[in-house]
N, CA and C atoms of all chains as a GROMACS GRO file, in nm:
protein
  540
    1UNK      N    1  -0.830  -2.226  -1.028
    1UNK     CA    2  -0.732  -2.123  -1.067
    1UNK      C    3  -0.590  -2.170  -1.031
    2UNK      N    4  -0.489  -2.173  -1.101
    2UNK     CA    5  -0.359  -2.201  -1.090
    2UNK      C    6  -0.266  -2.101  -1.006
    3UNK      N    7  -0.164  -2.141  -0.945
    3UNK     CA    8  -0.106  -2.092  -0.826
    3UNK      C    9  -0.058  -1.942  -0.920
    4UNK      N   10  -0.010  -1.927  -1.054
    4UNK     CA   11   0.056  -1.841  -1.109
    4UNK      C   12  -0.068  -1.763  -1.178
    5UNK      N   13  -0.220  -1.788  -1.215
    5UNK     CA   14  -0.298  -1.701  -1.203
    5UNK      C   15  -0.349  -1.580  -1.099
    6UNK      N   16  -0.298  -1.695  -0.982
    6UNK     CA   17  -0.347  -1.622  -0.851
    6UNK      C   18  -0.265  -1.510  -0.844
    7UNK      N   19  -0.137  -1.532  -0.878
    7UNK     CA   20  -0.010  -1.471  -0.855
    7UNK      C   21  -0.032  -1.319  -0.908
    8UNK      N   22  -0.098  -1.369  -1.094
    8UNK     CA   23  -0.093  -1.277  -1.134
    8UNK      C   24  -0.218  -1.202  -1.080
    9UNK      N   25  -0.322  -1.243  -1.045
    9UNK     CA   26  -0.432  -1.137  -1.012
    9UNK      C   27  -0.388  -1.084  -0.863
   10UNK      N   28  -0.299  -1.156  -0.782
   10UNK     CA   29  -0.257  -1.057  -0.669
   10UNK      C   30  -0.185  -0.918  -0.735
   11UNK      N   31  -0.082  -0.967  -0.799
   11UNK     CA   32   0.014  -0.865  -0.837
   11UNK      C   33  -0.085  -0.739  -0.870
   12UNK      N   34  -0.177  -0.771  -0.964
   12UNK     CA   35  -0.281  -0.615  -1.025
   12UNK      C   36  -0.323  -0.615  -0.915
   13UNK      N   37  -0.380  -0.660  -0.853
   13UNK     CA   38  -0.471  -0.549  -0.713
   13UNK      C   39  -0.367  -0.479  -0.648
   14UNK      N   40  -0.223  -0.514  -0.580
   14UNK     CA   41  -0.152  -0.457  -0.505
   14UNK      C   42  -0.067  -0.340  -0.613
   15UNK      N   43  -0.050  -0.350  -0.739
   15UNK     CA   44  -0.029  -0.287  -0.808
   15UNK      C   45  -0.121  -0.123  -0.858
   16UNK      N   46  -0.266  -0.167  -0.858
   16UNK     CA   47  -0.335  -0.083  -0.899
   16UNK      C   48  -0.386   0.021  -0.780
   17UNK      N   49  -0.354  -0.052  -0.653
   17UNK     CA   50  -0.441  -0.042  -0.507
   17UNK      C   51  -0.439   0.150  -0.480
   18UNK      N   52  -0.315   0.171  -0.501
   18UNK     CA   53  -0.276   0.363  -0.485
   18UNK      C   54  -0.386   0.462  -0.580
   19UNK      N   55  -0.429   0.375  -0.682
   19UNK     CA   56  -0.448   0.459  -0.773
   19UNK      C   57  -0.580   0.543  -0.737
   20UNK      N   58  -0.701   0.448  -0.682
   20UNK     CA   59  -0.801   0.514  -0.601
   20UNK      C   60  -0.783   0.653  -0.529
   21UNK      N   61  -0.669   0.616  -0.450
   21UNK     CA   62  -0.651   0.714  -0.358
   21UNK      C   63  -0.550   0.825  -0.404
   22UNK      N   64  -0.509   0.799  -0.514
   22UNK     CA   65  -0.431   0.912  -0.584
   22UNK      C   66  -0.544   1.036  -0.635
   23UNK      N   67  -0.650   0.956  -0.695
   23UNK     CA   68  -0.762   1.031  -0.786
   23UNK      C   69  -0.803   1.139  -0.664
   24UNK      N   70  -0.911   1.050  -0.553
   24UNK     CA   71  -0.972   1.062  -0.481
   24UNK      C   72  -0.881   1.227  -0.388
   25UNK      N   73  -0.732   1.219  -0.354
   25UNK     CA   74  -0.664   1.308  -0.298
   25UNK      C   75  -0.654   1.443  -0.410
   26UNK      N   76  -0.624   1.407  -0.526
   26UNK     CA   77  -0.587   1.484  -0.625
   26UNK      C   78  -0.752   1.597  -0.666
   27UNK      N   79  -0.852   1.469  -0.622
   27UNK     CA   80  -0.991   1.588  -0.657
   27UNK      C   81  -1.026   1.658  -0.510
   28UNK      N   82  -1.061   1.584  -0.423
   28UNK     CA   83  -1.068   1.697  -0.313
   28UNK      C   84  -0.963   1.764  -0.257
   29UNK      N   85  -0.844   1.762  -0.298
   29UNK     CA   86  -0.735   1.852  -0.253
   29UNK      C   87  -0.710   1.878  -0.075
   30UNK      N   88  -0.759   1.739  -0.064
   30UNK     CA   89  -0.716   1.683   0.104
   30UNK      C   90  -0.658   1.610   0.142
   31UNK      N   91  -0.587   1.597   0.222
   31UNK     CA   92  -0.487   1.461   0.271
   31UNK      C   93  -0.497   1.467   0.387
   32UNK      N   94  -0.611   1.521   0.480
   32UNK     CA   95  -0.562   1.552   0.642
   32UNK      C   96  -0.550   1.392   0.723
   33UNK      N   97  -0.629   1.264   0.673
   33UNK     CA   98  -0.602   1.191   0.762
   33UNK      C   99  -0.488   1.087   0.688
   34UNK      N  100  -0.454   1.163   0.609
   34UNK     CA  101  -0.336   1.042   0.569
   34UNK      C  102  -0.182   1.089   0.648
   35UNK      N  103  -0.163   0.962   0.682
   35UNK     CA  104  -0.025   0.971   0.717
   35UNK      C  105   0.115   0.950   0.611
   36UNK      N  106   0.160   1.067   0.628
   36UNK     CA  107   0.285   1.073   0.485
   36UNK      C  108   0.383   0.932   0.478
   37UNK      N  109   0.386   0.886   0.622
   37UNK     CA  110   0.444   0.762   0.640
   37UNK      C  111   0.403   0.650   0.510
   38UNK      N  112   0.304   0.634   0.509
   38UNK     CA  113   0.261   0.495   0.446
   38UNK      C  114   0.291   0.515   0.279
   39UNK      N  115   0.252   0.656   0.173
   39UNK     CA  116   0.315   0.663   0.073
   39UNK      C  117   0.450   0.666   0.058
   40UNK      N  118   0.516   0.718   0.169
   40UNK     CA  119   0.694   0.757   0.174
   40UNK      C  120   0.741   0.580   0.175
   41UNK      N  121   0.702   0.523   0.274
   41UNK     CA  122   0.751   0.396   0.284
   41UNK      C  123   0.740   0.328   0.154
   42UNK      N  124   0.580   0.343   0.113
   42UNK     CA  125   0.585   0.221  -0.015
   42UNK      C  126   0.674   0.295  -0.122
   43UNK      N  127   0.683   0.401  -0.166
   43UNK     CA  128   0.721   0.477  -0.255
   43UNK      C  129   0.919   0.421  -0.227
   44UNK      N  130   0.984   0.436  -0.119
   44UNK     CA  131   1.118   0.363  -0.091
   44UNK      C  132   1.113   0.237  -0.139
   45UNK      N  133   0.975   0.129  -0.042
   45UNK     CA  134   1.033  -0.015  -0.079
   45UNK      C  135   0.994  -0.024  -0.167
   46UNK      N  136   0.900  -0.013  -0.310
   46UNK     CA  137   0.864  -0.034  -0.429
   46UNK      C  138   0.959  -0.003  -0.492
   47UNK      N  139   1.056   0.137  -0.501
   47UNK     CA  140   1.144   0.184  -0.584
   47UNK      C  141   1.274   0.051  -0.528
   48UNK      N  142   1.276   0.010  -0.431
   48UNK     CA  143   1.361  -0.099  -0.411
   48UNK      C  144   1.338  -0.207  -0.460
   49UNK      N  145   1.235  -0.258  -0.468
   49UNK     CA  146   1.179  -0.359  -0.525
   49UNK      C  147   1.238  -0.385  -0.680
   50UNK      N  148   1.204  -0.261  -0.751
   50UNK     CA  149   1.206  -0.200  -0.861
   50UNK      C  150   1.352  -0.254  -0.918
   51UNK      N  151   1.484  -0.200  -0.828
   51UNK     CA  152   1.584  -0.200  -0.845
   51UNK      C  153   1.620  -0.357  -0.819
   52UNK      N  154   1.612  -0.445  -0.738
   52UNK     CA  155   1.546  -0.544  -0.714
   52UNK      C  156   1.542  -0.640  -0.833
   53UNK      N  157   1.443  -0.574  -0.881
   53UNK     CA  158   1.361  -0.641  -1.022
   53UNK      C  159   1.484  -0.662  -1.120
   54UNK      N  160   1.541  -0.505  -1.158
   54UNK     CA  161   1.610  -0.508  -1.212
   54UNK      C  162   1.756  -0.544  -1.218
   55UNK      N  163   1.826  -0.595  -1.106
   55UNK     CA  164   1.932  -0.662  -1.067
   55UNK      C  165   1.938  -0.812  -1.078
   56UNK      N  166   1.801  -0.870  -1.061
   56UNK     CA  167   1.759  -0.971  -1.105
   56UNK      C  168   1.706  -1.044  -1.220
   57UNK      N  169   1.684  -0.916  -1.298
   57UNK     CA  170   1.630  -0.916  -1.434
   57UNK      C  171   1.505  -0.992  -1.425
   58UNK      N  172   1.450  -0.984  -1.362
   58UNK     CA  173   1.301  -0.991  -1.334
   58UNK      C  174   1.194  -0.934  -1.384
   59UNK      N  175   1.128  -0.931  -1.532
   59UNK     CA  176   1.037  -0.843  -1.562
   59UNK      C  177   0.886  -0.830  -1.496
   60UNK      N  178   0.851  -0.906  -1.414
   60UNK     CA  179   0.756  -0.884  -1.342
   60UNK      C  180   0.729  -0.844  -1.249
   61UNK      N  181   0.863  -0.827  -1.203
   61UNK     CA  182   0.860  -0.769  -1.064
   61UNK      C  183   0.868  -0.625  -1.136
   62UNK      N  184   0.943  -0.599  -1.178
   62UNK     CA  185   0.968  -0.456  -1.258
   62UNK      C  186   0.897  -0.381  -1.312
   63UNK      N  187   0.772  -0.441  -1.344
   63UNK     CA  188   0.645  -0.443  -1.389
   63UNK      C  189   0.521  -0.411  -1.304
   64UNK      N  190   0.543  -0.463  -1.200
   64UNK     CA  191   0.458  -0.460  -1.082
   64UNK      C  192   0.478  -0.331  -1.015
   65UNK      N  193   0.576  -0.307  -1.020
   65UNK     CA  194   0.612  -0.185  -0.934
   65UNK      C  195   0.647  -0.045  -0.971
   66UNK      N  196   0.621  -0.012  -1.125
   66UNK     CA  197   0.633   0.106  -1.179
   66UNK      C  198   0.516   0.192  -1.113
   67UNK      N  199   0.395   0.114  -1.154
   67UNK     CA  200   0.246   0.224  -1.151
   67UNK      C  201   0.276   0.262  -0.981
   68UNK      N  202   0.319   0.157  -0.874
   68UNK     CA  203   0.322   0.186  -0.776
   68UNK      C  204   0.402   0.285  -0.671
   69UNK      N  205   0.520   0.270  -0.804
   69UNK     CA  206   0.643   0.409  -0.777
   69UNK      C  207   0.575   0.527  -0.790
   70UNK      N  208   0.484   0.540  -0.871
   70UNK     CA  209   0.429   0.648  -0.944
   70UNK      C  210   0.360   0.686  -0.866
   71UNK      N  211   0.242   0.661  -0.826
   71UNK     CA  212   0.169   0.682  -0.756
   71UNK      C  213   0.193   0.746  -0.585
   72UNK      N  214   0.243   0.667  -0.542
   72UNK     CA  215   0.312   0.700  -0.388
   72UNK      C  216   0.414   0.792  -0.348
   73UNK      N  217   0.483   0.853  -0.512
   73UNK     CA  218   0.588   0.926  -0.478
   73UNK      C  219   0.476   1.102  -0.497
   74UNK      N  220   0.383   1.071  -0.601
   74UNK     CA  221   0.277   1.176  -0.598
   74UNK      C  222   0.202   1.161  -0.441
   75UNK      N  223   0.100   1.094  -0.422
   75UNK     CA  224   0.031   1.078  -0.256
   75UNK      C  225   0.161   1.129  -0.170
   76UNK      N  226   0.251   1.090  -0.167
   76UNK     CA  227   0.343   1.188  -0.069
   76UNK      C  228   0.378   1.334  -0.089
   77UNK      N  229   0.376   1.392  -0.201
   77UNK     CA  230   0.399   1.477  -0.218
   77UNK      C  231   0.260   1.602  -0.218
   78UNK      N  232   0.163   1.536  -0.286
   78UNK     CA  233   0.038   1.565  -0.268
   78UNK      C  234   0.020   1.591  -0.079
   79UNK      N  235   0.019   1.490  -0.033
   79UNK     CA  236  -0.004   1.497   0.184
   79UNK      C  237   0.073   1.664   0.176
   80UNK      N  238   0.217   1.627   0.104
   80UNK     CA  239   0.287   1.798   0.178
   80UNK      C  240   0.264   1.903   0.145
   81UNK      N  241   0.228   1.902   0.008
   81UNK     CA  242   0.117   2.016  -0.079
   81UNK      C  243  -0.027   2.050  -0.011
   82UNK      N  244  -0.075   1.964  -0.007
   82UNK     CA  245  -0.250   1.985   0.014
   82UNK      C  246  -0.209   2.036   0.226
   83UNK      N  247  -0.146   2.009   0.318
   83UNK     CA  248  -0.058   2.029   0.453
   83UNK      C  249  -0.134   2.154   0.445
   84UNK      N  250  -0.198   2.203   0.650
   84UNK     CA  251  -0.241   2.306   0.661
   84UNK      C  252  -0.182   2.272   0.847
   85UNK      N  253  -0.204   2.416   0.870
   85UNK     CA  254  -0.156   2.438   1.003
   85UNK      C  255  -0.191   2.327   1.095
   86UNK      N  256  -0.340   2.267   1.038
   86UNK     CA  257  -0.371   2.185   1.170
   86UNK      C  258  -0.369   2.041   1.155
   87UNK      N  259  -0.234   2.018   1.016
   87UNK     CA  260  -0.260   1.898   0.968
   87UNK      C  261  -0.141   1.821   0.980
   88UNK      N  262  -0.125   1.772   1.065
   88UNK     CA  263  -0.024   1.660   1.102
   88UNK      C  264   0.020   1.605   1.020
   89UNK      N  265   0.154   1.551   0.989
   89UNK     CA  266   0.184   1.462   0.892
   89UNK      C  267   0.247   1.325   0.909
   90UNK      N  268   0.232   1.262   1.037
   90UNK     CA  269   0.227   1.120   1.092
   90UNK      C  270   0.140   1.054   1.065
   91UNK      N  271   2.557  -0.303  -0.180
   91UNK     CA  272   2.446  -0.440  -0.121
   91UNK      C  273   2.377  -0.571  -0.188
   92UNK      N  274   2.362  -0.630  -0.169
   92UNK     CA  275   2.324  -0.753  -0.252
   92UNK      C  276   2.221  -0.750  -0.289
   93UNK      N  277   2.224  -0.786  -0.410
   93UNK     CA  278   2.078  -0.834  -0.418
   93UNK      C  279   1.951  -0.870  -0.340
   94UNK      N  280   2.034  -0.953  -0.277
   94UNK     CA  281   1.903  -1.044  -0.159
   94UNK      C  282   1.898  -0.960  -0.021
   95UNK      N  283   1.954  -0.856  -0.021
   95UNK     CA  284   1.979  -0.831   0.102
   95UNK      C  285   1.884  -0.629   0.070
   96UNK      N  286   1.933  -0.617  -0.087
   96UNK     CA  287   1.790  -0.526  -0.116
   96UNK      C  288   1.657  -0.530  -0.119
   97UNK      N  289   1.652  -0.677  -0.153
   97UNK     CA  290   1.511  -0.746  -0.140
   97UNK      C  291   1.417  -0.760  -0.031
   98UNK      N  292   1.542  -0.800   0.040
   98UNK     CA  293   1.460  -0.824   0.212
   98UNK      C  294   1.437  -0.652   0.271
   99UNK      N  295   1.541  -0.535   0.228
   99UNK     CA  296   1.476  -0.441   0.284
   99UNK      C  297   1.315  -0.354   0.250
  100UNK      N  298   1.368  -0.392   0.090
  100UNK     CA  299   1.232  -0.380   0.050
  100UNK      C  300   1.101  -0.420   0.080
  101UNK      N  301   1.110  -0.577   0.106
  101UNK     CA  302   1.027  -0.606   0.155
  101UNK      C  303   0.954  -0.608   0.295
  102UNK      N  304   1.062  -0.534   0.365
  102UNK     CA  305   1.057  -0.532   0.498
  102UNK      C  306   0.975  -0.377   0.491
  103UNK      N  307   0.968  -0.271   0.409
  103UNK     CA  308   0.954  -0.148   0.436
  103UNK      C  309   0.820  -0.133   0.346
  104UNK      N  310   0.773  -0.250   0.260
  104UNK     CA  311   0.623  -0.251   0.215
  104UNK      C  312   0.537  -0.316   0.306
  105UNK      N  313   0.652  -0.427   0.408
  105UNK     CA  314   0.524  -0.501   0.474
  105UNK      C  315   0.486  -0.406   0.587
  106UNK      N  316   0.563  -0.289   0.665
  106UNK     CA  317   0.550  -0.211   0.763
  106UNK      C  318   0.466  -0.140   0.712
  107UNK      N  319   0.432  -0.047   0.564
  107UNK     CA  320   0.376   0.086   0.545
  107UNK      C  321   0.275   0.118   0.578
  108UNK      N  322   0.216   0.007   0.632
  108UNK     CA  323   0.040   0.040   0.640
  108UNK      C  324   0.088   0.057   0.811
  109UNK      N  325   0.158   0.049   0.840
  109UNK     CA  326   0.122   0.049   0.986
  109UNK      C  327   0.104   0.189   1.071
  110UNK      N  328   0.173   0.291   1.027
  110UNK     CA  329   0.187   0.404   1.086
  110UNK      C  330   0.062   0.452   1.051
  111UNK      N  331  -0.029   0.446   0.919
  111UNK     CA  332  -0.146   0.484   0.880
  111UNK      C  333  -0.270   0.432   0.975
  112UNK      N  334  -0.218   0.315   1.018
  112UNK     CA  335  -0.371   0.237   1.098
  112UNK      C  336  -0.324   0.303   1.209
  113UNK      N  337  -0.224   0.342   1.286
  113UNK     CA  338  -0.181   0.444   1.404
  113UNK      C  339  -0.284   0.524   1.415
  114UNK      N  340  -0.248   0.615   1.292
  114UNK     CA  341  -0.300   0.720   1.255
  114UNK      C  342  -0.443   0.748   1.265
  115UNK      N  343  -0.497   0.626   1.226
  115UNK     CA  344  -0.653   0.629   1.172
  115UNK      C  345  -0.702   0.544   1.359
  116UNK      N  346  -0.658   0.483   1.387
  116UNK     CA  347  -0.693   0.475   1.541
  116UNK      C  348  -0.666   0.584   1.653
  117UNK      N  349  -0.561   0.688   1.632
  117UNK     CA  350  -0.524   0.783   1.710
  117UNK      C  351  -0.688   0.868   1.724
  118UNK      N  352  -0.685   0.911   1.578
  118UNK     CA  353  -0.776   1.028   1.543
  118UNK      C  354  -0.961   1.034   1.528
  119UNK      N  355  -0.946   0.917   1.484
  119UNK     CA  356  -1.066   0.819   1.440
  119UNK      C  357  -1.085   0.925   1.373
  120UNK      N  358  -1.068   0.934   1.266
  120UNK     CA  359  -1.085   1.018   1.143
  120UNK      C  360  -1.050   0.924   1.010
  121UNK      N  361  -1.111   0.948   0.922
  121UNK     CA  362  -1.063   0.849   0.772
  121UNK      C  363  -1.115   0.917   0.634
  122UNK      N  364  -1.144   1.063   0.685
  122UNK     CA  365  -1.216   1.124   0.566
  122UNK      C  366  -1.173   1.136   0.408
  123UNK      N  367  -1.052   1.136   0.445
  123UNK     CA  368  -0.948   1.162   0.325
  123UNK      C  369  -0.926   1.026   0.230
  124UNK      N  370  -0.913   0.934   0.335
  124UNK     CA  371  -0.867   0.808   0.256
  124UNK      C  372  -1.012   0.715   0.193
  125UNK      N  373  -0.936   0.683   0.110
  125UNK     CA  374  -1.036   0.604  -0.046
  125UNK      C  375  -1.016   0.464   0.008
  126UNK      N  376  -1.162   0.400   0.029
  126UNK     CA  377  -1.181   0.253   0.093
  126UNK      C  378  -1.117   0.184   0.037
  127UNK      N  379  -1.102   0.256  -0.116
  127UNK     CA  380  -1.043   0.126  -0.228
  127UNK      C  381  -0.918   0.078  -0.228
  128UNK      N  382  -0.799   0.164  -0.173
  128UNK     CA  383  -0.652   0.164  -0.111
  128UNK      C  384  -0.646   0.038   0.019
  129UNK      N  385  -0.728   0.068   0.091
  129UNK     CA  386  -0.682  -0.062   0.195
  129UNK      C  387  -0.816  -0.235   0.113
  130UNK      N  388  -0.912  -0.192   0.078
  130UNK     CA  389  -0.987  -0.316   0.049
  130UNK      C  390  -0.862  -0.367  -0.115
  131UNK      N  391  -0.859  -0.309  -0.200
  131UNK     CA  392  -0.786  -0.389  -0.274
  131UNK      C  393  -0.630  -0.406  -0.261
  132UNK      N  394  -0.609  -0.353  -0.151
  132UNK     CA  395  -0.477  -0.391  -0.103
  132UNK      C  396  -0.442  -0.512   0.001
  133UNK      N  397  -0.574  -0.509   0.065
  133UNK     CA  398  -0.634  -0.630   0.167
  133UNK      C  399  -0.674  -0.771   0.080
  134UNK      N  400  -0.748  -0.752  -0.027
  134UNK     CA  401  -0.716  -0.858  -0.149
  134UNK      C  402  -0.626  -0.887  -0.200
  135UNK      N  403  -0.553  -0.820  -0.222
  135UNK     CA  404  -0.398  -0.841  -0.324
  135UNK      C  405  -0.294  -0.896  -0.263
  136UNK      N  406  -0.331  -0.863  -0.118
  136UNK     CA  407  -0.217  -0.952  -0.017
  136UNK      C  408  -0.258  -1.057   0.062
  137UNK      N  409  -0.393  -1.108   0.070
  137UNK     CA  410  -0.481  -1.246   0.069
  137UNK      C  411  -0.390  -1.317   0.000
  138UNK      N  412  -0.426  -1.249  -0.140
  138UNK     CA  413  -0.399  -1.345  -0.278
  138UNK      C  414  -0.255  -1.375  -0.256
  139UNK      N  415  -0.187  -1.328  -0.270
  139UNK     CA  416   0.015  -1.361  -0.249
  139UNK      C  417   0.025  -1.413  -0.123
  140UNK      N  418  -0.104  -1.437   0.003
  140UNK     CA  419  -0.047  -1.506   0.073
  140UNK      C  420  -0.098  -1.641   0.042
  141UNK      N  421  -0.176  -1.668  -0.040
  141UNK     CA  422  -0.225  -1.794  -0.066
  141UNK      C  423  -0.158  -1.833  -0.180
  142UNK      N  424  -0.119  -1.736  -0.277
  142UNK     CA  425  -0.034  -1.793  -0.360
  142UNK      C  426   0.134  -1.846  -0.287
  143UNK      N  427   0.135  -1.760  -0.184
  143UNK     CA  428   0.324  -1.837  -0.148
  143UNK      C  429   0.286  -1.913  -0.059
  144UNK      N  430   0.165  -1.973   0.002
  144UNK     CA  431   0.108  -2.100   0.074
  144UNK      C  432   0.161  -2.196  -0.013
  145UNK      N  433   0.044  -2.183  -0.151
  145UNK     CA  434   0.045  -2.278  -0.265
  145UNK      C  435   0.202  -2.323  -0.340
  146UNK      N  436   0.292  -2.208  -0.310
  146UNK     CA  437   0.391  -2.247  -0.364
  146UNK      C  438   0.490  -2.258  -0.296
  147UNK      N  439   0.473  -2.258  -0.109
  147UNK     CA  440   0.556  -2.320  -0.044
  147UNK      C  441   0.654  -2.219  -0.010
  148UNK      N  442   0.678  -2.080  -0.055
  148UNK     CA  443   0.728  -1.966   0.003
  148UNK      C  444   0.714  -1.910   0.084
  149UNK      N  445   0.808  -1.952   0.206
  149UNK     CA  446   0.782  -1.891   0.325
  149UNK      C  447   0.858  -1.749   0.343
  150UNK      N  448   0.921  -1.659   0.281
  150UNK     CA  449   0.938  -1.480   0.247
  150UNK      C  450   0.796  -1.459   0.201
  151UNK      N  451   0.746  -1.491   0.128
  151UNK     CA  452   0.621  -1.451   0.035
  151UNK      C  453   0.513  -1.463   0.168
  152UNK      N  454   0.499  -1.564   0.230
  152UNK     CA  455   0.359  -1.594   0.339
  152UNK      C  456   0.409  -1.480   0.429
  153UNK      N  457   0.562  -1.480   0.492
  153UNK     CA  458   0.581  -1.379   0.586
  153UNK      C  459   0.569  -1.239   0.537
  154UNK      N  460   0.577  -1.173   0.447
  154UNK     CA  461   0.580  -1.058   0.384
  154UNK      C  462   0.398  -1.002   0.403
  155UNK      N  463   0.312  -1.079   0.398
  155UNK     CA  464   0.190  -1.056   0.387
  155UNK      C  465   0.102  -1.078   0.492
  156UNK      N  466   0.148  -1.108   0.595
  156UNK     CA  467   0.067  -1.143   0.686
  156UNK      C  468   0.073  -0.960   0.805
  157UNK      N  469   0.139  -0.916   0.817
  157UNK     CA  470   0.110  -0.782   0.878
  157UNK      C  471   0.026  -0.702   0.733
  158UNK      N  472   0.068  -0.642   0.642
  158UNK     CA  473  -0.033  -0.573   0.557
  158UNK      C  474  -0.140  -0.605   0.564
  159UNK      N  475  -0.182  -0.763   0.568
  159UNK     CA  476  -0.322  -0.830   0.531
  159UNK      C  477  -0.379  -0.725   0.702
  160UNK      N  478  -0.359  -0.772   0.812
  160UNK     CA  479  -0.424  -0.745   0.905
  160UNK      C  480  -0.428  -0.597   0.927
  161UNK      N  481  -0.327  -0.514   0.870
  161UNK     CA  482  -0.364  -0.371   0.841
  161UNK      C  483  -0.408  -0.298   0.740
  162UNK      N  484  -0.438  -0.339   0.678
  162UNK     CA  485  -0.569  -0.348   0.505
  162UNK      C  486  -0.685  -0.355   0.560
  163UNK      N  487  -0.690  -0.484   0.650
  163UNK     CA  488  -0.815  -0.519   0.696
  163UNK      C  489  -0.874  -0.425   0.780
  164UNK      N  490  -0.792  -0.413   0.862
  164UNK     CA  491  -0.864  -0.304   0.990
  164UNK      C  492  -0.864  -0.163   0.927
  165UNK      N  493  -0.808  -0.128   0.810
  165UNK     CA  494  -0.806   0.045   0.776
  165UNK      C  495  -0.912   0.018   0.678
  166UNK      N  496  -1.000  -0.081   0.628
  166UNK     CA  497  -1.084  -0.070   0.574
  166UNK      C  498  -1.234  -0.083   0.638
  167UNK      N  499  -1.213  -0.153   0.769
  167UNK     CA  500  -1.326  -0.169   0.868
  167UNK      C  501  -1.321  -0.050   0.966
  168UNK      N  502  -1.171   0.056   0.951
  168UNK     CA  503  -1.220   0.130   1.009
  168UNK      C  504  -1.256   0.304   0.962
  169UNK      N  505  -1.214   0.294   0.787
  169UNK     CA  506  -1.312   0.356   0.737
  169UNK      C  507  -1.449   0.354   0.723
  170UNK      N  508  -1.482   0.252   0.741
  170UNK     CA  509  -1.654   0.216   0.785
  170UNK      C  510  -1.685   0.295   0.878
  171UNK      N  511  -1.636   0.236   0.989
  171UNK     CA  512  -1.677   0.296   1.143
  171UNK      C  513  -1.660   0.440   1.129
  172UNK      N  514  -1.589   0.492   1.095
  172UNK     CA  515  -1.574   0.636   1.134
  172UNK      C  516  -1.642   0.727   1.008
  173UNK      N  517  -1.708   0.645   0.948
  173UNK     CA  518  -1.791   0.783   0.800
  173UNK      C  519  -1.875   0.803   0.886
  174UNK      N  520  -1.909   0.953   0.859
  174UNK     CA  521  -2.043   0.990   0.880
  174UNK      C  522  -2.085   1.045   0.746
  175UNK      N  523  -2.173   1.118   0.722
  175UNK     CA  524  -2.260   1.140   0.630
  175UNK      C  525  -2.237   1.237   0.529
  176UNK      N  526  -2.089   1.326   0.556
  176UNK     CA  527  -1.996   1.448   0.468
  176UNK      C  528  -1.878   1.332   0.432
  177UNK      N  529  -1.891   1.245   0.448
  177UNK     CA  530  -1.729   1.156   0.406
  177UNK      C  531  -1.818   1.010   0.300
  178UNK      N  532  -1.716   1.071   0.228
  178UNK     CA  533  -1.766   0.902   0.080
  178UNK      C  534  -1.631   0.862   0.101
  179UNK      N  535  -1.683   0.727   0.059
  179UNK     CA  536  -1.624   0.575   0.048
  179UNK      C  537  -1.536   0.576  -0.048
  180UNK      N  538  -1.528   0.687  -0.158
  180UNK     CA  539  -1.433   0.650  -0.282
  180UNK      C  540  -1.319   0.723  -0.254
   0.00000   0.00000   0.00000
């Protein structure tokens, strides 16, 4: 496999990786052991990335990081929605 | 801000995100919520980009991946450990 195959099959796994856990939160309507930290963060540095991409005119990077904007800015918002008295959000 | 200087924050605030979550998931030993598939194909995807910026001699790319990889890894070994028999893997 060539260094820029690899490249590209990293990019889809780290790209697609939220989406599991988007479904998975969105059907049981739980988030108690997730920490809001880890979508808030990626959801910042991806949307940076993003901008990034696009300052650089980089379509792959720009590319890489839409589904992942998407996703993490929902899982965060989802953690504060689905939030119950005894549910921490660290 | 510069370009390169958006880049590095970005990248600085995807390579941290997993960390407050493995906190989290060691504080509580709880993992009911989270989908195996979020840290295992995220634990692949950042293998892969670290062997791809091996292969291509990028040392941002090798450094960017080496904390996620080891917190992918452990939030997926330690959704293992902590299922019991009301908590699925997806």
């Amino acid at each position: 496999m060539s260094p820029t195959s690899l490249g590209l099959v990293a990019g889809t796994l780290t790209s697609i990786a939220a989406i599991p856990q988007l479904v998975k939160t969105l059907r049981t309507r739980h988030a108690r052991d997730i920490s809001i930290w880890q979508p808030l963060l990626l959801a910042i540095g991806v949307a940076l990335w993003l901008i990034y991409g696009i300052l650089i005119q980089d379509l792959p990077l720009i590319l890489a990081n839409i589904i992942p904007l998407a996703c993490n800015v929902m899982l965060a918002i989802l953690k504060l929605r689905y939030r119950n008295d005894c549910d921490a959000l660290d």
